[in-house]
N, CA, C and O of each residue as an XYZ file, in Angstrom:
728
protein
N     103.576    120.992    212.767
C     103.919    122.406    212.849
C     103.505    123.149    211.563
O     103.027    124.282    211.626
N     103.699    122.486    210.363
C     103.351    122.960    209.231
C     101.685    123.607    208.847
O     101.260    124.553    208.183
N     100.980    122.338    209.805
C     100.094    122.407    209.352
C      98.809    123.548    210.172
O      97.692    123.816    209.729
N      99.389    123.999    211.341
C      99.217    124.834    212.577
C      99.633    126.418    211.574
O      98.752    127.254    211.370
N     100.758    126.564    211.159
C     101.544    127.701    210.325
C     100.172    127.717    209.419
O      99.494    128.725    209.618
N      99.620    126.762    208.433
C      98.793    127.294    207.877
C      97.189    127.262    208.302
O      96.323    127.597    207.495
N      96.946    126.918    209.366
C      95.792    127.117    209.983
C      95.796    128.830    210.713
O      94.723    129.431    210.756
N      96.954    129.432    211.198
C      96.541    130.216    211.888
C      97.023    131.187    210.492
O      96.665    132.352    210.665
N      97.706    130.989    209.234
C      97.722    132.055    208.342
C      96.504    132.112    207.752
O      96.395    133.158    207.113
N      94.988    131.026    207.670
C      93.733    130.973    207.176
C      93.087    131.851    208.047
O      92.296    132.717    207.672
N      93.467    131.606    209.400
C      92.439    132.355    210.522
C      92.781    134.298    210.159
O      91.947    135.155    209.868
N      94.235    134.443    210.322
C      94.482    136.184    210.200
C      93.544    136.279    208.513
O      92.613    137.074    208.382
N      93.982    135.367    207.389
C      93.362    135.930    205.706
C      91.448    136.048    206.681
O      90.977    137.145    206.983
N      90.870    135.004    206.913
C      89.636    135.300    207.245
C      89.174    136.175    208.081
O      88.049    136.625    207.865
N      89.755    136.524    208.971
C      89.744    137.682    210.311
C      89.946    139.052    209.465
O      89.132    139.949    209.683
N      91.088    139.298    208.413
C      91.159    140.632    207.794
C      90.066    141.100    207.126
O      89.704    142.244    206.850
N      89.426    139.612    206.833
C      88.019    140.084    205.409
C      86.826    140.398    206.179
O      86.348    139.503    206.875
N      86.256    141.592    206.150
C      85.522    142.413    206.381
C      83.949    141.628    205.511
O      83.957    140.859    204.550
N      82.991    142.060    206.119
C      81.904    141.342    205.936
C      80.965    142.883    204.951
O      80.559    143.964    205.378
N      80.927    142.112    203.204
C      80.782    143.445    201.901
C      81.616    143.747    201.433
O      81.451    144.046    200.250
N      83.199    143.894    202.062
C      84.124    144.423    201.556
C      84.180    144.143    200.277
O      83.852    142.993    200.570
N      84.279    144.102    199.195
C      83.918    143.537    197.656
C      84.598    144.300    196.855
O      84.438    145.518    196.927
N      85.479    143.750    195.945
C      86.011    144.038    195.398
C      86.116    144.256    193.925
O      86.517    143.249    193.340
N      85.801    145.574    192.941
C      85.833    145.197    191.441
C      87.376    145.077    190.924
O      88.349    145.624    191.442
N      87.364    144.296    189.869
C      88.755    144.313    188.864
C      87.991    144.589    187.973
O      86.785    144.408    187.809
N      89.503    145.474    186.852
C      88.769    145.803    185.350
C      90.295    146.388    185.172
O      91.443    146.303    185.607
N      89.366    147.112    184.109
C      90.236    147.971    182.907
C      89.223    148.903    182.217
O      88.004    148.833    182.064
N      90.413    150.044    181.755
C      89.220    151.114    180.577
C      90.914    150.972    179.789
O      92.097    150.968    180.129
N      89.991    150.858    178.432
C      90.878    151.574    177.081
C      89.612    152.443    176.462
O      88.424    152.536    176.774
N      90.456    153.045    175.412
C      89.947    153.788    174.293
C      89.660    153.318    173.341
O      90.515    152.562    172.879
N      88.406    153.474    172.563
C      87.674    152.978    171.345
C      88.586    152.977    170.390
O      88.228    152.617    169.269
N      89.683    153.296    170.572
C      91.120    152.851    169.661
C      91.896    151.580    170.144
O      92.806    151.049    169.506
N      91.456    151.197    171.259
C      91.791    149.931    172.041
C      93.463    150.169    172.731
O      94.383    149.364    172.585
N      93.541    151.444    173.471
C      94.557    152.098    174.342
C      94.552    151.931    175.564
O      93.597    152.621    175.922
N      94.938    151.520    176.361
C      94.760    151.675    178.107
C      94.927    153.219    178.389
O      95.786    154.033    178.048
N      93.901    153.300    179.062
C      93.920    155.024    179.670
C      94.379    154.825    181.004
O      94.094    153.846    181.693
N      95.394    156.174    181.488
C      95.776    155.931    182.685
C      95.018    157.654    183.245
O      94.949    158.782    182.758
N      94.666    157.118    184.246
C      93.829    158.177    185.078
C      92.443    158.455    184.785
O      92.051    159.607    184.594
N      91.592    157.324    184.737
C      90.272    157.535    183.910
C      89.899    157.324    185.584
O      90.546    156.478    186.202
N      88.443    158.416    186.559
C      88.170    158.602    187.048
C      86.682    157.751    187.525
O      85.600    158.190    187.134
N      86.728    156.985    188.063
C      85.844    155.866    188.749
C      85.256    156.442    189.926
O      85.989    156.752    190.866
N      83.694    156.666    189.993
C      83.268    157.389    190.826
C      81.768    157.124    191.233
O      81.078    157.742    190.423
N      80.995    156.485    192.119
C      79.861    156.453    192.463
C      79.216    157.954    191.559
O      79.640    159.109    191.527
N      77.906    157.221    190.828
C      76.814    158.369    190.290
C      77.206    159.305    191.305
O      77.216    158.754    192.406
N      77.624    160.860    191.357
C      77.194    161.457    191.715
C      77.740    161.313    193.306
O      77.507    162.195    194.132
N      78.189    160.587    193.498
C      79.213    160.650    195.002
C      80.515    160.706    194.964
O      81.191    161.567    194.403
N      80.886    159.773    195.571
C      82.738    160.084    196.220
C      83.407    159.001    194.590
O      82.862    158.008    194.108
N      84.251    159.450    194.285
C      85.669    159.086    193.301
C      86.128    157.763    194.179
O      86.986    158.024    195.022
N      85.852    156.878    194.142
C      86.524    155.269    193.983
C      87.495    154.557    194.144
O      87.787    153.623    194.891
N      88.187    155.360    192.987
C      89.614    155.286    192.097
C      89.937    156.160    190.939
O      89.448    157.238    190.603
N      90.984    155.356    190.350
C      91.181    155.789    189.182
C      92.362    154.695    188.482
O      92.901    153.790    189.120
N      92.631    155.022    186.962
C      93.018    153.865    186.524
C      94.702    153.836    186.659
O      95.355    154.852    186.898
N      95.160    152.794    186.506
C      96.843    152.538    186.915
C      96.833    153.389    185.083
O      95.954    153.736    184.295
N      98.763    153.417    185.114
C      99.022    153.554    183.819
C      98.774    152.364    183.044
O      98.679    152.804    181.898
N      98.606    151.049    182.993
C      98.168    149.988    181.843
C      96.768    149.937    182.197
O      96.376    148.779    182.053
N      95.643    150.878    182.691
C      94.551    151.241    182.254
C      93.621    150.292    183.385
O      92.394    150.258    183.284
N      94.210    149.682    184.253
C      93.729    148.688    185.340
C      93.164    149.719    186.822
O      93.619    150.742    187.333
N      91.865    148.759    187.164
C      91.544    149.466    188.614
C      91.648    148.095    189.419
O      92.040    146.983    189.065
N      91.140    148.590    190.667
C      90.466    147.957    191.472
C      89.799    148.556    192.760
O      90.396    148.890    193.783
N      88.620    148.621    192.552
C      87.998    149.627    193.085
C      86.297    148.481    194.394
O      85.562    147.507    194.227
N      86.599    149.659    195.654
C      85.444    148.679    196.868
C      84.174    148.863    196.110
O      83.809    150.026    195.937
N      83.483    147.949    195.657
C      81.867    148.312    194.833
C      80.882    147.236    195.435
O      81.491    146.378    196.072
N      79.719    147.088    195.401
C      78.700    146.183    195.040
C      78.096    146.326    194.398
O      77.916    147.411    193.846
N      77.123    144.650    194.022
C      76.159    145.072    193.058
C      75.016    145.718    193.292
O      74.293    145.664    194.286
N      74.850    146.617    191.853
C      74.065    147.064    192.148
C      74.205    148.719    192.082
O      73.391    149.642    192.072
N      75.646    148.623    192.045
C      76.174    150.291    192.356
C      76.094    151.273    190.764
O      76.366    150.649    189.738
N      75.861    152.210    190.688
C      76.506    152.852    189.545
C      77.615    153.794    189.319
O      77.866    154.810    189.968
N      78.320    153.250    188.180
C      79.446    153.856    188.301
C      79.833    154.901    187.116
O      79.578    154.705    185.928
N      80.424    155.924    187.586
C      80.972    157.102    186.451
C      82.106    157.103    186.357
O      82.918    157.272    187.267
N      82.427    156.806    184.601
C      83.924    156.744    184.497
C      84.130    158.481    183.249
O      83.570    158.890    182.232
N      85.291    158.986    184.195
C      85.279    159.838    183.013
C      86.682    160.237    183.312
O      87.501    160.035    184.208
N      86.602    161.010    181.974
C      88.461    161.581    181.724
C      88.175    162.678    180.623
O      87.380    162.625    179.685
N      89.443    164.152    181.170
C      89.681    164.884    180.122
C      89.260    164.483    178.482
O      89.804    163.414    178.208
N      88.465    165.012    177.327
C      88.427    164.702    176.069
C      87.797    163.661    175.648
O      87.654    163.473    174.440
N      87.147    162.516    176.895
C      86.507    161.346    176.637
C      85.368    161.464    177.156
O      85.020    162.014    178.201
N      84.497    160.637    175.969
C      82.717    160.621    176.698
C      82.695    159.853    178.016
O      83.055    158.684    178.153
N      82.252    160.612    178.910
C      82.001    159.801    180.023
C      80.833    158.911    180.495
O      79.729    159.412    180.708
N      81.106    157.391    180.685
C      80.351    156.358    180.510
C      79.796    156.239    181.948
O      80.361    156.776    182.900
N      78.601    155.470    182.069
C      77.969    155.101    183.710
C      78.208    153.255    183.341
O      78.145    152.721    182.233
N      78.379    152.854    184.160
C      77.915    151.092    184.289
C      77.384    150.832    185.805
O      77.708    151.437    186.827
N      76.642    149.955    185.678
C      75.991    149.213    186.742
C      76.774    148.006    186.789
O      76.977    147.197    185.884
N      77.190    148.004    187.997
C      77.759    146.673    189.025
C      77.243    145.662    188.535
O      76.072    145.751    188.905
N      77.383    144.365    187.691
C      76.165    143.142    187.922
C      76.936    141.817    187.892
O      76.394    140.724    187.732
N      78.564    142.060    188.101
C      79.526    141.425    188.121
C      80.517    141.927    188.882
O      80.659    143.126    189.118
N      81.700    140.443    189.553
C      82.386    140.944    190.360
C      84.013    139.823    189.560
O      85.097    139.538    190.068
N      83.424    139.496    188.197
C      84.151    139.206    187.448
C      84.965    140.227    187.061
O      84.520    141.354    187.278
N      86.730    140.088    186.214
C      86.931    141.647    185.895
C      86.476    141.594    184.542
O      86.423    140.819    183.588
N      86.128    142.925    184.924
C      85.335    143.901    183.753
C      86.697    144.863    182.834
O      87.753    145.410    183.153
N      85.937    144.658    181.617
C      86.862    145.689    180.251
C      85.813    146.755    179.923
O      84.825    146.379    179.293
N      85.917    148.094    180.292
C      84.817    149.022    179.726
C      85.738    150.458    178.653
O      86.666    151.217    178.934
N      85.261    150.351    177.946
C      85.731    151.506    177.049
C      84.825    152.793    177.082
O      83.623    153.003    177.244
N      86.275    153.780    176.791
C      85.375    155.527    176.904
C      85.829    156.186    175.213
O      86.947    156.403    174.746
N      85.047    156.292    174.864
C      85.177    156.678    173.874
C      85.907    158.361    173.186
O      85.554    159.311    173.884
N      86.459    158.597    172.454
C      86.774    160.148    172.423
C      85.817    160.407    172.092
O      84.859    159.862    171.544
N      86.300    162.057    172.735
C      84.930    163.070    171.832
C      85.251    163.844    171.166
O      85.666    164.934    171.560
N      85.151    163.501    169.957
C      85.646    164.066    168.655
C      85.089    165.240    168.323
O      85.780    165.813    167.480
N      83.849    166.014    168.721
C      82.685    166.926    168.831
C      83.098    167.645    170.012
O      83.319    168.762    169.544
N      83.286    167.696    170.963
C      84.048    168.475    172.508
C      85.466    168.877    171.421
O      85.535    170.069    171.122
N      86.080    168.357    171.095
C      87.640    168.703    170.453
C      87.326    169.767    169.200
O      87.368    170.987    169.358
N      87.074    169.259    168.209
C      86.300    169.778    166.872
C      85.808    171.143    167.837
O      86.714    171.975    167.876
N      84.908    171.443    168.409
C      84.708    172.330    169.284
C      85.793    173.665    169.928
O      85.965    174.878    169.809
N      86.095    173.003    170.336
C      87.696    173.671    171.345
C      88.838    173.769    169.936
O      89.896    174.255    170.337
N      88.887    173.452    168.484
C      89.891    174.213    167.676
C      88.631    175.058    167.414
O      88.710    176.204    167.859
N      87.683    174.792    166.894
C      87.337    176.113    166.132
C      86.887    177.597    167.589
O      86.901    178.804    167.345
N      86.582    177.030    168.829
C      86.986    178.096    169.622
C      88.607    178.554    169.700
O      88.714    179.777    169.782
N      89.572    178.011    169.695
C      90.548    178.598    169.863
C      91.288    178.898    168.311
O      92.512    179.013    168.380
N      90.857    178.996    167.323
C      91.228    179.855    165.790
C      91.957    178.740    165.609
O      92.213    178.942    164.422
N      92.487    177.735    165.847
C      93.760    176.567    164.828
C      93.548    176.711    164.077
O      94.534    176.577    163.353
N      92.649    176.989    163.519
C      92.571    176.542    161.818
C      93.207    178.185    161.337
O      93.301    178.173    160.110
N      93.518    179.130    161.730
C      94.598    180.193    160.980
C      95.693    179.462    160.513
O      96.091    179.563    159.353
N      96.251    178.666    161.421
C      97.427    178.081    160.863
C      97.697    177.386    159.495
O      97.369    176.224    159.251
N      98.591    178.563    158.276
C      98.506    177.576    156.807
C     100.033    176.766    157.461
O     100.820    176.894    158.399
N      99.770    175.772    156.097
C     100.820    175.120    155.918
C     101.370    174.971    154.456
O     100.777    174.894    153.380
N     102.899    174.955    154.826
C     102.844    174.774    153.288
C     104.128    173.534    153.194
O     105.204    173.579    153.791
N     103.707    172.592    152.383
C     104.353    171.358    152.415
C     104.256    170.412    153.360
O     103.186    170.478    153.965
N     104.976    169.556    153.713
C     104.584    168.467    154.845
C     106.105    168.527    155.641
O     107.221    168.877    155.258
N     105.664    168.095    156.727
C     106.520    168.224    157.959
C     106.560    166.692    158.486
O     105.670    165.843    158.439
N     108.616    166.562    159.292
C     108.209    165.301    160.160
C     108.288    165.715    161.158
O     108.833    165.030    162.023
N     107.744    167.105    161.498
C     107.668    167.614    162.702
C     106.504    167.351    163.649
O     105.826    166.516    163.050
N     106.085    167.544    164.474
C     104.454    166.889    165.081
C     104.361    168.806    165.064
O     105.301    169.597    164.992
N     102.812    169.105    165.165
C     102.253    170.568    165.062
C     102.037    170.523    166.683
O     101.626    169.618    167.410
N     102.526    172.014    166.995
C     102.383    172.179    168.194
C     101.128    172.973    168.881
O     101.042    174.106    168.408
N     100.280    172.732    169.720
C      99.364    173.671    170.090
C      99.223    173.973    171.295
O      98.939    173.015    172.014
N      99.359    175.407    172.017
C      99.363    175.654    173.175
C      98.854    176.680    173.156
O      99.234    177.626    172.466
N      97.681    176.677    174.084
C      96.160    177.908    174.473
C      95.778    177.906    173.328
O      95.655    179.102    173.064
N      95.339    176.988    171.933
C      94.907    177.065    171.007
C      95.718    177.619    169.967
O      95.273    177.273    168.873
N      96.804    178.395    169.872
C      97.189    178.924    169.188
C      98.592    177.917    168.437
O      99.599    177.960    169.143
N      98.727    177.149    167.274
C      99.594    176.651    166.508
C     100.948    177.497    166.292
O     101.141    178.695    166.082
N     101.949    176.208    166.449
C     103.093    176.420    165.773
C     104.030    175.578    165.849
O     104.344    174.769    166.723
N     104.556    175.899    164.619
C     105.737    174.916    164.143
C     106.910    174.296    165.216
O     106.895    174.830    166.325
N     107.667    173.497    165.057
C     109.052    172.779    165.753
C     109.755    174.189    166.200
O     109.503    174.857    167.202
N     110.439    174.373    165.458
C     111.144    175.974    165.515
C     110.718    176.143    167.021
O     111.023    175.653    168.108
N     109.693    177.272    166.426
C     108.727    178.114    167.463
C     108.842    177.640    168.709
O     109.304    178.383    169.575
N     108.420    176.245    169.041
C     108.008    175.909    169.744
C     109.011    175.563    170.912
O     108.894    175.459    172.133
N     110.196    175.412    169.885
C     111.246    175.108    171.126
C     111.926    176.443    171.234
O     113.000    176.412    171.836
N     111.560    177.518    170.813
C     111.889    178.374    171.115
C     111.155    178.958    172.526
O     111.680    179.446    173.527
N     109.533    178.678    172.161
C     108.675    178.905    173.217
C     109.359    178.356    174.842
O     109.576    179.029    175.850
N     109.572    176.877    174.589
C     109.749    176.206    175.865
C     110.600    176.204    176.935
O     110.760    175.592    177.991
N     111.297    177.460    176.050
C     112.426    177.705    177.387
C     111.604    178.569    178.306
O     112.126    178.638    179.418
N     110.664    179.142    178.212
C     109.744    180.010    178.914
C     108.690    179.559    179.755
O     108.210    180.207    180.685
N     108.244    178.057    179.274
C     107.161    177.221    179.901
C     107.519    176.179    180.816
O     107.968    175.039    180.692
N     107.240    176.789    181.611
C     107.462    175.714    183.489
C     106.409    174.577    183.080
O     105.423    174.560    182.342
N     107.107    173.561    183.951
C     106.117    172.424    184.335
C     104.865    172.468    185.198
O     103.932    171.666    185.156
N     105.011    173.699    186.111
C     103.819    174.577    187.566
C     102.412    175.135    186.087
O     101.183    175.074    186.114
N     103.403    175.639    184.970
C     101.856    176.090    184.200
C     101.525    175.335    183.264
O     101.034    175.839    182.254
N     101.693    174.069    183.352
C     101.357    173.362    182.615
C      99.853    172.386    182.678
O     100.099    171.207    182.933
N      98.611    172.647    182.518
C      97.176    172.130    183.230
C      97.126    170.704    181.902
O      96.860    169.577    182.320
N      97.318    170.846    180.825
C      97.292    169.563    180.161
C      97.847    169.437    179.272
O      98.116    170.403    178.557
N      98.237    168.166    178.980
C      99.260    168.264    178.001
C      98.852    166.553    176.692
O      98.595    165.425    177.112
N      98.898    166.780    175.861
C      98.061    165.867    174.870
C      98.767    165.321    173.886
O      99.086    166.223    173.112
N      99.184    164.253    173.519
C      99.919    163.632    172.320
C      98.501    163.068    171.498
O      97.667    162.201    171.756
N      98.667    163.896    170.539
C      97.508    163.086    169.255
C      97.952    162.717    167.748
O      98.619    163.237    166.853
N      97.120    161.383    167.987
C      97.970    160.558    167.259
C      96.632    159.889    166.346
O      96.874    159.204    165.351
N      95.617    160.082    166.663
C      94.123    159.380    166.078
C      93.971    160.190    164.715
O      94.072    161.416    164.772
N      93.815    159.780    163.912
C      93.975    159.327    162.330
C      92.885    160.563    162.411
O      93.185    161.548    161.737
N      91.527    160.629    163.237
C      90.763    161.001    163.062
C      90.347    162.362    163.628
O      89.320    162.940    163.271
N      91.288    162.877    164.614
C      91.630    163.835    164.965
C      92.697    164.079    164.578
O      92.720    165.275    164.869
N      93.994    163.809    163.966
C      94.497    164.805    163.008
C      94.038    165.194    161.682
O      94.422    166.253    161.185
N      93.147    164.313    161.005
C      92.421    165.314    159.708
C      91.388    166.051    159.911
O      90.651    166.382    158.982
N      91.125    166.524    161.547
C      90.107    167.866    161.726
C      90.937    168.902    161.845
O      90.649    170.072    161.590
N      92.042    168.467    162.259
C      93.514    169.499    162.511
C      94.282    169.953    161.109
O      94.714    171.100    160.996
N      94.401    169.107    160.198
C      94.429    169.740    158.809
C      95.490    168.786    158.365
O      95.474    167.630    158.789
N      96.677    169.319    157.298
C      97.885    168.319    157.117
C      99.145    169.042    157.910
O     100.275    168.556    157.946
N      98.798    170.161    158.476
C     100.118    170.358    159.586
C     100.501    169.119    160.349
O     101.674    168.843    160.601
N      99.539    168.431    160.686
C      99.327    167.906    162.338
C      99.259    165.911    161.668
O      98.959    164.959    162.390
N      99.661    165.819    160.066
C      99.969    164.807    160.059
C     100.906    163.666    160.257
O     100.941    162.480    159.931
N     101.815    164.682    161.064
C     102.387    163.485    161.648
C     102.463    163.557    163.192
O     103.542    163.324    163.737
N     101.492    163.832    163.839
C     100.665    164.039    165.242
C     100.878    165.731    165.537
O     101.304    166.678    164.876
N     100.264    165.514    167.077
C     100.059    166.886    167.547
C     100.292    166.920    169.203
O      99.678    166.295    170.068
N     101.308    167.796    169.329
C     101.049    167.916    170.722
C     100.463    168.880    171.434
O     100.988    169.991    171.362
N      99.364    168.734    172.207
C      98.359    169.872    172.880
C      98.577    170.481    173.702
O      98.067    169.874    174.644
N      99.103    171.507    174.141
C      99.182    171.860    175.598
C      98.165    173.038    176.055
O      97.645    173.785    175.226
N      97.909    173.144    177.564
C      96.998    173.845    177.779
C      97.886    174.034    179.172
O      98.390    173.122    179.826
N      97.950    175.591    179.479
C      98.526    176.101    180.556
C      97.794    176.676    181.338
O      96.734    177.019    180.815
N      97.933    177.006    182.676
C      96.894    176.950    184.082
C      96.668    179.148    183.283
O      95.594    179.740    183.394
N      97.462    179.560    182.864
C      97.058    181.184    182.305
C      97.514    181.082    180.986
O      98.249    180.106    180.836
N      97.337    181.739    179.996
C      97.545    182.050    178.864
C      99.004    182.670    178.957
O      99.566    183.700    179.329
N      99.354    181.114    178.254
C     100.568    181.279    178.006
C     101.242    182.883    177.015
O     100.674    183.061    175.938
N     102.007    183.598    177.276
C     102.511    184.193    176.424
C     103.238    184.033    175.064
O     104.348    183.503    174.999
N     102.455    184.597    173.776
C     103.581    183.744    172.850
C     103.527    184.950    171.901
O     102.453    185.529    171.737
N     105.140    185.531    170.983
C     104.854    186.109    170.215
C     104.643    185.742    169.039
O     105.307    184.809    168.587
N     103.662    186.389    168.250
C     103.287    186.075    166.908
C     104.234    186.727    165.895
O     104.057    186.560    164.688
């Protein structure tokens, strides 16, 4: 009887498997060696795949042979070619040049400072401000206008941000320009 139980549980596993169905495993972190969660897995130029769990894991239908686009908000977006069905570790690197970019379009750098803070510097629609401020701001800011929201913590993007933002930064970016008084 036992051995019938696992003959006909071999027959349904072989009957479910589809003939190509193929499967990739992996992971993306950050050139800081972070698991990214929601990094966007997508045939060159066709249909989205997947995307990554929160500990930075996929598993996505591919063959070899395929090319693939991984990209995410603030990160260079990488292509790989299929040539394994081993799991794969691929890293996306920040873009420190896209960011660097987007403060000096949005003025951050007005913001002086004077002394050091264990506050994190706050930035929302580009425009800086202190702990205070900010929780003063947030009784006003819904979760509906909220389009992104950023904890930075890279050594190397807070000294483009100045010494406000040395002890991190949180980014926010709202679906309209947020209202804030100066």
């Amino acid at each position: 009887m036992k051995t019938l139980s696992i003959i006909i549980a071999l027959v349904l596993c072989i009957n479910n498997l589809k003939a190509g169905d193929t499967y990739l495993l992996g992971s993306v972190k950050s050139d800081l060696d972070i698991a990214l969660f929601n990094v966007s897995i997508q045939l060159k130029g066709g249909a989205i795949l997947g995307k990554t769990d929160c500990e930075g894991k996929f598993r996505i239908k591919a063959e070899k042979g395929d090319t693939l686009e991984l990209s995410m908000p603030n990160y260079e977006s990488t292509v790989w070619v299929v040539d394994t069905f081993s799991e794969v570790s691929l890293i996306l690197r920040f873009n420190y040049a896209q960011l660097k970019t987007k403060l000096e379009t949005h003025s951050v750098f007005q913001a002086l400072c004077k002394g050091s803070s264990s506050e994190p510097l706050y930035v929302i629609d580009g425009k800086t401000m202190g702990s205070p401020n900010f929780h003063l701001l947030k009784r006003g800011l819904k979760e509906e206008n909220i389009s992104s929201l950023f904890i930075l913590k890279d050594p190397k993007v807070l000294d483009l941000l100045g010494p406000c933002a040395a002890t991190g930064t949180i980014w926010i970016t709202t679906t309209c320009s947020f209202q804030t008084s100066d």
